[in-house]
N, C-alpha and C positions, 0 to 999 in steps of 0.2 A: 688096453686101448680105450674100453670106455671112460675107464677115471681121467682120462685126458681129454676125455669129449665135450664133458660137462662145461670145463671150464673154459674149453674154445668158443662153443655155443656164448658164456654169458660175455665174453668178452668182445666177440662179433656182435653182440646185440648191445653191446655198450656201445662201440663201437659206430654203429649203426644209429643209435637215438642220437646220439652225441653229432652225429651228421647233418642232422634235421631241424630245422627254423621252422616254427610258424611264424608268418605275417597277419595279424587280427585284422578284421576287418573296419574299414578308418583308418589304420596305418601304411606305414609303406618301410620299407628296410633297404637301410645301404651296408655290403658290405665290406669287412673292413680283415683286410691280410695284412698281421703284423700291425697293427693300426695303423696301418695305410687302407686307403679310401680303393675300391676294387674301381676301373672303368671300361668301359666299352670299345671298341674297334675303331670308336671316331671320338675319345678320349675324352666322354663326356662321363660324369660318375652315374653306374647303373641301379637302378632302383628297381627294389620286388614289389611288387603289386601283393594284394593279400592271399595268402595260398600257403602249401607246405614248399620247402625250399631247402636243398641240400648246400652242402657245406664240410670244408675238410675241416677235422678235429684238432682242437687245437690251434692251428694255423690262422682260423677263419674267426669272425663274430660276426653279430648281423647289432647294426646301430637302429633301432626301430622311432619312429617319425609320426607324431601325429597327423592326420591329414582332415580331422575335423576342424570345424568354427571356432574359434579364440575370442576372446573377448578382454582388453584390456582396461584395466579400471583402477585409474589411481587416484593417489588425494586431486584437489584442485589448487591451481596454480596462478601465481599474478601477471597478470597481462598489464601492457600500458593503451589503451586505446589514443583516435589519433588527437585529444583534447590534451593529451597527458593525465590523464585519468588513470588511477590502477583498478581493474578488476578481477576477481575471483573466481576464474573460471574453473567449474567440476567438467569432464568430457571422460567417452569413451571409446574406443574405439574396437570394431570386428573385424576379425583375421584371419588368414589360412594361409598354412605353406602353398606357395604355386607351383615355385621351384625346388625338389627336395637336396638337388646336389648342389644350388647354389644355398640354401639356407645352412645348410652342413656346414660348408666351409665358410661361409661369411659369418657366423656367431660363435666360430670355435669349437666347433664338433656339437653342433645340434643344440646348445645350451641356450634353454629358452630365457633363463634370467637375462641374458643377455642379447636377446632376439629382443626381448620385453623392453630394456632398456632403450637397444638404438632402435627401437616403432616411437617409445615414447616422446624423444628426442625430435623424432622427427615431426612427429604430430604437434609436437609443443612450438616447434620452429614453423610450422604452418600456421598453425592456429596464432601464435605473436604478429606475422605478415597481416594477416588477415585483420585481423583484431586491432591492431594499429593503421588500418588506413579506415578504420569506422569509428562513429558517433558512437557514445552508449546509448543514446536514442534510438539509435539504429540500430545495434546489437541486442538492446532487449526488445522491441516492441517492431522492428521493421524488416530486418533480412537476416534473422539468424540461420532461416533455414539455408537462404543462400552461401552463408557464410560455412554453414557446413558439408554444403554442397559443392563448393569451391576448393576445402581441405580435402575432403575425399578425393574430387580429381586431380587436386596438386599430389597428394601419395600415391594414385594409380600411376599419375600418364608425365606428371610434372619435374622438374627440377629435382623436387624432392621426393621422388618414386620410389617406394620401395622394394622395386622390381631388383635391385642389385641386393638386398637383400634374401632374397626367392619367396618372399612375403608378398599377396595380395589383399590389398583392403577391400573390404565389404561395406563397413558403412563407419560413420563417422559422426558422433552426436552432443552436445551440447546437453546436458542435465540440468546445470542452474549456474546462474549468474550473481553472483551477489558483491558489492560495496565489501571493502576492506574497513573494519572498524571505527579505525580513525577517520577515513570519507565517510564511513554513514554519521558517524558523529556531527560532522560538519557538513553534511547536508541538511540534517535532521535541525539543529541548531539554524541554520540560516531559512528555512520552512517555517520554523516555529517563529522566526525573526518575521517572515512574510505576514506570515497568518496572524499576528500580533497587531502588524501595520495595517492590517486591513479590516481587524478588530476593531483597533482604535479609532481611524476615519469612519468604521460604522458608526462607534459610540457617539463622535464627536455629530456627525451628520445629524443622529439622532437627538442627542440634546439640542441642536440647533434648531430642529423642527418642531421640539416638544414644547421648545421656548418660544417660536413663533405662531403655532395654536394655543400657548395659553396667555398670548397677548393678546390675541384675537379675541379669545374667550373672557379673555377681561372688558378688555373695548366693550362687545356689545353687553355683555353684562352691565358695565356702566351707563350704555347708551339706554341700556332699558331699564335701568331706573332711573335713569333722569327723565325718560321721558310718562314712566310710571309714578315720578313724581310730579311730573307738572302735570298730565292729567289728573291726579287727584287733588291739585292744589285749584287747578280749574276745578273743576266740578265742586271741590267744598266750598271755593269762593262764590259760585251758582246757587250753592245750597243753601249759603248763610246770607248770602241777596235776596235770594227767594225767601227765607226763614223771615229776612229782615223788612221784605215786603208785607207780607202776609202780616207780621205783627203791628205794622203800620198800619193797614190799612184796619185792620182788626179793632186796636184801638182807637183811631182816628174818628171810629161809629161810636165808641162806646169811652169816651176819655175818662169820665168817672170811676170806672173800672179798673180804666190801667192805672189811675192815678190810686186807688184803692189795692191794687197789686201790688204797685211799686211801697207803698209803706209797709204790707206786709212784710217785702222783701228787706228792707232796712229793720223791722223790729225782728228778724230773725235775722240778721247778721252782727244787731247790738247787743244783744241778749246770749246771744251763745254761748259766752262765757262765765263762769261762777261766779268771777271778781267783776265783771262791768258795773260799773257804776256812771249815771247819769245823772245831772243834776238838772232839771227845767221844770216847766212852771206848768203845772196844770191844763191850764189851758190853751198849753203851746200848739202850734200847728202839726207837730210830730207827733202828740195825740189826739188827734182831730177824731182818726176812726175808731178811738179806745172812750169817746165820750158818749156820753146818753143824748138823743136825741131827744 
């Protein structure tokens, strides 16, 4: 009898593990007979809270359900804003099961790629709504938050809820906005077109003014030597009046003198040269002051 026992005992106690589910805490469990979906007395699909949880062997499986925070994050995608503009939109989005027996069946038995897909979808279909009735003035510098605030309530409560999902959105966000290469190209090009034209009106403005201060500066430059010419041509013609005075009246006392000056003056302009030669007479008048008294 006991060699029989042995093997009752381990097979009860396979038996027995084999009965038992944990639920971890964060999670939730649906379970599943035959892989059919197990429900409740008012035919709603029953869900375990986290705890230990029995189960027939074999028969039974427990489908297990995250019940934390999700976060979706994918590349960024092109939007057309309401200019016909395309932009670059990066976004994220946070999530959690609300519903776990409607997320169950609405993505195919719990498959989150495919959870992940139709949130994506639908965010991308908000955010385009959104995104096309605004400016990109607006979108980068004036109501994005709104904008994001707007998506989030369109997938809580709106149109686009992902309440038939069994998905609750948490928040909704906007990372970066950026120009599609060829728009940046052709913006960037038509800015540097700006900045060029506004360049050039500087430069132009500026030679125009550089040209009329150094007309200016000529003017009175010329005005002040002319009239720094004709004051010294007054004052020398003063000087050489006055000079012409003075010599006058100088000689006029003393005639002998000047007339004794003035031949010096002529036998030092006849003489200067090596080859002068004069031909007169002794006793000519031009050597009056070279004779003996």
């Amino acid at each position: 009898m006991r060699k029989y026992l042995t093997p009752i005992v381990i097979v009860l106690a396979l038996v027995l593990y084999s009965s038992l589910v944990v639920v971890h805490e964060g999670s939730r469990g649906i379970m599943l007979r035959f892989g059919k979906v197990q429900r409740d007395v008012d035919n709603k699909v029953k869900i375990y809270s986290p705890g230990l949880h029995f189960k027939l062997p074999i028969l039974d499986s427990m489908k297990l359900l995250d019940a934390r925070i999700k976060t979706l994050d994918g590349q960024a995608d092109r939007f057309v804003t309401v200019e016909k503009k395309d932009l670059l939109v990066d976004s994220y989005v946070k999530w959690r099961i609300s519903d776990f027996g409607r997320f169950y069946t609405s993505t195919g038995g719990g498959d989150y790629t495919q959870a992940s897909n139709l949130l994506r979808r639908k965010l991308n279909d908000r955010l385009r709504s959104e995104i096309g009735s605004r400016t990109i003035k607006d979108i980068v510098s004036g109501t994005r938050g709104e904008l994001m605030a707007d998506a989030k309530k369109s997938l809580s409560t709106g149109q686009d809820s992902t309440a038939e999902l069994g998905i609750e959105v948490i928040d909704v966000r906007v990372k970066q906005i950026n120009l599609p290469d060829e728009v940046s190209s052709s913006i960037y090009q038509r800015m540097r077109a700006e900045r060029d034209a506004v360049a050039r009106e500087h430069r132009s403005q500026g030679k125009e003014k550089a040209a009329f201060i150094q007309a200016d500066v000529d003017r009175k430059v010329t005005l002040i030597t002319a009239n720094a010419n004709k004051t010294a041509q007054e004052l020398r013609g003063e000087g050489d009046a006055n000079a012409a005075k003075l010599y006058s009246d100088a000689f006029a006392h003393e005639t002998e003198f000047y007339s004794f000056l003035r031949s010096l003056k002529a036998y030092e302009n006849s003489f200067s040269g090596a080859e002068n030669m004069m031909i007169l007479k002794p006793n000519s008048e031009f050597f009056r002051y070279m004779q003996a008294p």
